[in-house]
C-alpha positions as CSV (number, residue, x, y, z in Angstrom):
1,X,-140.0,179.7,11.3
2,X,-137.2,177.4,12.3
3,X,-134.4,178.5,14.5
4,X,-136.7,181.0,16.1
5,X,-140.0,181.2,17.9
6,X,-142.9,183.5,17.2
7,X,-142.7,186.1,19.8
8,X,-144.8,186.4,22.8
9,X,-147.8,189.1,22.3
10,X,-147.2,189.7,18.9
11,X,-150.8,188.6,18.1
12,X,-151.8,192.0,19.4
13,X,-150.9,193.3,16.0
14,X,-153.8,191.8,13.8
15,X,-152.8,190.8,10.6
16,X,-148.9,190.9,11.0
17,X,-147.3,188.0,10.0
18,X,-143.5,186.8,10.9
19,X,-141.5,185.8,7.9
20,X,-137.9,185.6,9.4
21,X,-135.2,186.4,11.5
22,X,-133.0,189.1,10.6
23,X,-129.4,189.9,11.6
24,X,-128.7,192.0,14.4
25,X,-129.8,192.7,17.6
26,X,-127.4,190.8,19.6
27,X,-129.3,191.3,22.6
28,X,-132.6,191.0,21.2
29,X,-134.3,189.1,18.7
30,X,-135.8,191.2,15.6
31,X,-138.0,189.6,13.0
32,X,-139.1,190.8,9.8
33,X,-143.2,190.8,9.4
34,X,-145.8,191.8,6.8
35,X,-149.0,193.1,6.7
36,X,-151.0,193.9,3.9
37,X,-148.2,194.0,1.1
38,X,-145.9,196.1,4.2
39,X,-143.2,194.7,5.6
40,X,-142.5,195.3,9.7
41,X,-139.7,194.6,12.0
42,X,-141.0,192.8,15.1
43,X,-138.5,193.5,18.0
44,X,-138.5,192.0,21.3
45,X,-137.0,193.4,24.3
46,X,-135.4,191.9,27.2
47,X,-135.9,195.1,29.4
48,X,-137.5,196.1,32.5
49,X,-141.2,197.4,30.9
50,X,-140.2,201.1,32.2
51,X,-137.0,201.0,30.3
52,X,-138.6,199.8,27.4
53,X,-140.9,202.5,27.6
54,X,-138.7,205.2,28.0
55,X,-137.2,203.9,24.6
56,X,-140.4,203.8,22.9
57,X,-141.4,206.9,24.1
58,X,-138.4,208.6,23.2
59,X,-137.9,206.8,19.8
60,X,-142.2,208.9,19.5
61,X,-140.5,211.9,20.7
62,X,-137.9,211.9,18.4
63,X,-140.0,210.9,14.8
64,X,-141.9,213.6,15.8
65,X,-139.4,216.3,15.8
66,X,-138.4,215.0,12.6
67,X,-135.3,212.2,13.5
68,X,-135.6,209.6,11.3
69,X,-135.7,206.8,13.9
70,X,-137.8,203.7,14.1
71,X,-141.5,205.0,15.0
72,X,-143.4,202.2,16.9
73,X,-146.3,201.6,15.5
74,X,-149.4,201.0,17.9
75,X,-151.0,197.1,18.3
76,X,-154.3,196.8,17.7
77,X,-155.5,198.4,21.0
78,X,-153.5,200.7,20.9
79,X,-150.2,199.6,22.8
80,X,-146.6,200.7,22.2
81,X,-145.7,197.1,23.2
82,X,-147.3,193.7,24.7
83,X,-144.4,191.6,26.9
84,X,-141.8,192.8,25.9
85,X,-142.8,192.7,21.9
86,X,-142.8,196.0,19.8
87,X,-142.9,197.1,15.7
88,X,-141.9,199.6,13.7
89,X,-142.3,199.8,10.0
90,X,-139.4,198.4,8.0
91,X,-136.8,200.9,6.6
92,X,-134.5,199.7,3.9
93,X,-131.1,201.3,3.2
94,X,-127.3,200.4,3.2
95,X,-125.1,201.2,5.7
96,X,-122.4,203.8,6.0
97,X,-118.8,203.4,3.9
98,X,-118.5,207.0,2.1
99,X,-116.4,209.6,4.3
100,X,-119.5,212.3,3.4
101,X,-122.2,209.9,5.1
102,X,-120.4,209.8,8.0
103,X,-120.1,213.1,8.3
104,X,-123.8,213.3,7.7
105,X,-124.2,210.5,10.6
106,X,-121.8,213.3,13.0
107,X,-124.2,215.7,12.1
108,X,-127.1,213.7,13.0
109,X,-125.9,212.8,16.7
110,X,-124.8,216.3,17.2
111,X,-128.1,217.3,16.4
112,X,-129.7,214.1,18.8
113,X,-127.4,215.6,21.8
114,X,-128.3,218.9,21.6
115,X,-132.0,218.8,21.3
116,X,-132.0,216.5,24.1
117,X,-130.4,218.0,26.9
118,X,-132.0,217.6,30.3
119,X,-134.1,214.5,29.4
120,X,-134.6,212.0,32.3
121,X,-132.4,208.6,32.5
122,X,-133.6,205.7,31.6
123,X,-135.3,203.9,34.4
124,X,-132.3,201.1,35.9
125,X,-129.7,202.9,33.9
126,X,-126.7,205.2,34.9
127,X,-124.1,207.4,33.0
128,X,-121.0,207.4,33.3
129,X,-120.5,209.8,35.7
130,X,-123.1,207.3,38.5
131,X,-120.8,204.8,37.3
132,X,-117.4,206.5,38.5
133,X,-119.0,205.9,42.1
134,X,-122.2,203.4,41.6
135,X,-121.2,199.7,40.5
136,X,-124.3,199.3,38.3
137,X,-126.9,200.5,35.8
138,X,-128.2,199.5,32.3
139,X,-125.7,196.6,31.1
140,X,-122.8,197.7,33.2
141,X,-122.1,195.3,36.3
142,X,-118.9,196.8,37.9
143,X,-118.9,194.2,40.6
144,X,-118.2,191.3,38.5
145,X,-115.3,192.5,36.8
146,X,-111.8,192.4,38.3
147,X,-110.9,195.9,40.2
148,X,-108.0,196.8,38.2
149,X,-110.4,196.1,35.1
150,X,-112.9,198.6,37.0
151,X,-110.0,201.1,37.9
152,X,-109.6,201.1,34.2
153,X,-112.5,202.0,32.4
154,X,-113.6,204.4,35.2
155,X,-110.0,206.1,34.6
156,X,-111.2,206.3,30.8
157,X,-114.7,207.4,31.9
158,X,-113.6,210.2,34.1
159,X,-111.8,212.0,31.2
160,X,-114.7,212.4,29.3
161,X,-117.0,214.3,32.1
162,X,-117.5,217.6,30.6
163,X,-120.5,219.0,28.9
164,X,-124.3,218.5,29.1
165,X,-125.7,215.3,29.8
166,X,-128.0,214.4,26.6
167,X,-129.4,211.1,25.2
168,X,-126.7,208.9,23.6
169,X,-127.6,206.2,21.3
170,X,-125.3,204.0,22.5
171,X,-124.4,201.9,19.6
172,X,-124.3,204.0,16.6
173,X,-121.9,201.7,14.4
174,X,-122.1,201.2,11.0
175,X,-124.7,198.2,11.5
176,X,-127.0,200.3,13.4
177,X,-127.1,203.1,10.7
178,X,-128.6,203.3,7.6
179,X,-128.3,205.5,4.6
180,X,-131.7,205.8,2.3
181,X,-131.5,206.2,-1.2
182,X,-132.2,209.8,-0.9
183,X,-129.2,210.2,0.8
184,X,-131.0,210.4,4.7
185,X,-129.3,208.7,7.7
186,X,-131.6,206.8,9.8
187,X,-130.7,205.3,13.5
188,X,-131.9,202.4,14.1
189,X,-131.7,199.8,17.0
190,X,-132.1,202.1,20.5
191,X,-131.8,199.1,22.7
192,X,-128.8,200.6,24.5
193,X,-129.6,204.3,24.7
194,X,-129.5,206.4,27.7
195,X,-128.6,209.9,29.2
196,X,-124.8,210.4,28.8
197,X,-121.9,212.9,27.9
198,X,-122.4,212.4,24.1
199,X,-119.0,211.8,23.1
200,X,-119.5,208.3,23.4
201,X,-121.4,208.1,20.2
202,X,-118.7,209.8,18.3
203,X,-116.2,207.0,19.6
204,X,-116.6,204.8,17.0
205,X,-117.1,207.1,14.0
206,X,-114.1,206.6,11.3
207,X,-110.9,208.5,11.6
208,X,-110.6,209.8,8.3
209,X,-114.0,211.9,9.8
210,X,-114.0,215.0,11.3
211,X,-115.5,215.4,14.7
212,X,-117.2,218.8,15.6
213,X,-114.7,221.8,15.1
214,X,-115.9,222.5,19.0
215,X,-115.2,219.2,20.4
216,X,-113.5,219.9,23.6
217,X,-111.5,216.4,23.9
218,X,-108.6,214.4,22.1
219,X,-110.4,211.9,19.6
220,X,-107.8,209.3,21.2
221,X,-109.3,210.4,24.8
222,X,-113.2,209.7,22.9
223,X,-112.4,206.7,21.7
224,X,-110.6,205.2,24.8
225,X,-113.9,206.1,27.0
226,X,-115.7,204.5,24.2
227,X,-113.8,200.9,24.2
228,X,-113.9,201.4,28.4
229,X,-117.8,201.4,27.7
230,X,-118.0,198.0,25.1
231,X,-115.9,196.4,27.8
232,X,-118.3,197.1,30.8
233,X,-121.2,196.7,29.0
234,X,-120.2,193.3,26.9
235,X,-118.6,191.7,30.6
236,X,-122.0,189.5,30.9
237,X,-123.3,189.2,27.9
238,X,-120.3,188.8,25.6
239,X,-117.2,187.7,27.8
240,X,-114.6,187.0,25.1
241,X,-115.5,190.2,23.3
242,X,-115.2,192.4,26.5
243,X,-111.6,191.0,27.5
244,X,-110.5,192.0,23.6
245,X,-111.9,195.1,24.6
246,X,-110.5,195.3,28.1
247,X,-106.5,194.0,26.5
248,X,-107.1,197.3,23.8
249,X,-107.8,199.6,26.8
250,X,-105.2,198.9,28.6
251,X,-103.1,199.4,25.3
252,X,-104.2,202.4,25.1
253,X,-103.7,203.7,28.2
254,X,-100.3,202.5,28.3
């Protein structure tokens, strides 16, 4: 276990053993566990508890309609998560390369934004449109980012503002997505999600993908709202990345 500590709570799972620490989840720390010959992956959150459990109660939701999605799985009496900790079994599967499993992945959020129209926001989060006049929610911090920086990505935002408001996964890139052997697309990693215009999930999808045939918007006008997004949200936590991300903005709306 070195490099990493045994998270707090996680003896509420009996049995469950950490093994080690896998990649991703920049923002939080995901193990991988076992229990009884089954491997888990132990997340733990740095959220408010109500956002957390507006996560895990949507990622419930969700398994239940038939999303392939982490399903947390309860501790021992019963809890979705203890301080912050939470599991969910452990899915293997590669991640998207093939043009036709991105198109299944398009499919998949299209499917994610319309069955969720009119769900509540995440408790401290905003959309987009909050953000055009609030300065914060979720990971975006308008106020410590230089005005013309702010003028910027709420420029990108507001071009986006049409459509329903639905959940948005928030990170769907290729590390967040995998592809099972028979061929179904799982989303993984809702640590960013919220209510949102969904065409930021399509942002990043590959261009040599169709979007939607009804998409309403210029791909160039999705992807710039999408980059705006990486650049508010990454100010704090990942300053070098968000200024890369802030210089390809304002390229783009050159």
């Amino acid at each position: 276990m070195a490099g990493w500590q045994r998270p707090p709570g996680l003896e509420a799972w009996s049995g469950l053993d950490p093994r080690e620490r896998l990649r991703g989840g920049a923002r939080s720390e995901v193990i991988l566990a076992s229990r009884n010959g089954k491997l888990f992956v132990v997340r733990r959150s740095q959220r408010e508890p109500a956002a957390l459990a507006w996560e895990l109660d949507l990622l419930v939701g969700l398994a239940d309609t038939g999303f392939v999605v982490p399903r947390p799985v309860p501790a021992t009496d019963g809890r979705l998560s203890v301080e912050g900790t939470w599991v969910a079994a452990f899915r293997p599967g590669r991640h998207p390369t093939a043009p036709d499993e991105w198109a299944r992945v398009v499919r998949l959020l299209t499917e994610l934004h319309h069955f969720s129209v009119g769900y509540p926001q995440r408790p401290w989060f905003a959309s987009s449109a909050d953000l055009l006049e609030r300065s914060a929610g979720g990971d975006v911090d308008l106020d410590t980012m230089p005005p013309a920086a702010v003028a910027a990505v709420r420029c990108a935002w507001a071009a986006v503002q049409t459509g329903p408001l639905s959940v948005v996964h928030g990170d769907p890139g290729p590390s967040n997505i995998l592809v099972g052997e028979d061929g179904s697309v799982a989303l993984i990693d809702w640590d960013e999600s919220r209510v949102d215009v969904g065409w930021f999930d399509l942002a990043a999808v590959p261009r040599n993908v169709p979007l939607p045939p009804d998409t309403p918007l210029r791909r160039d006008t999705i992807v710039t709202a999408g980059v705006a997004w990486e650049a508010a949200t990454s100010w704090g936590a990942e300053p070098d990345y968000a200024r890369r991300r802030l210089s390809q903005l304002r390229s783009r709306q050159a």
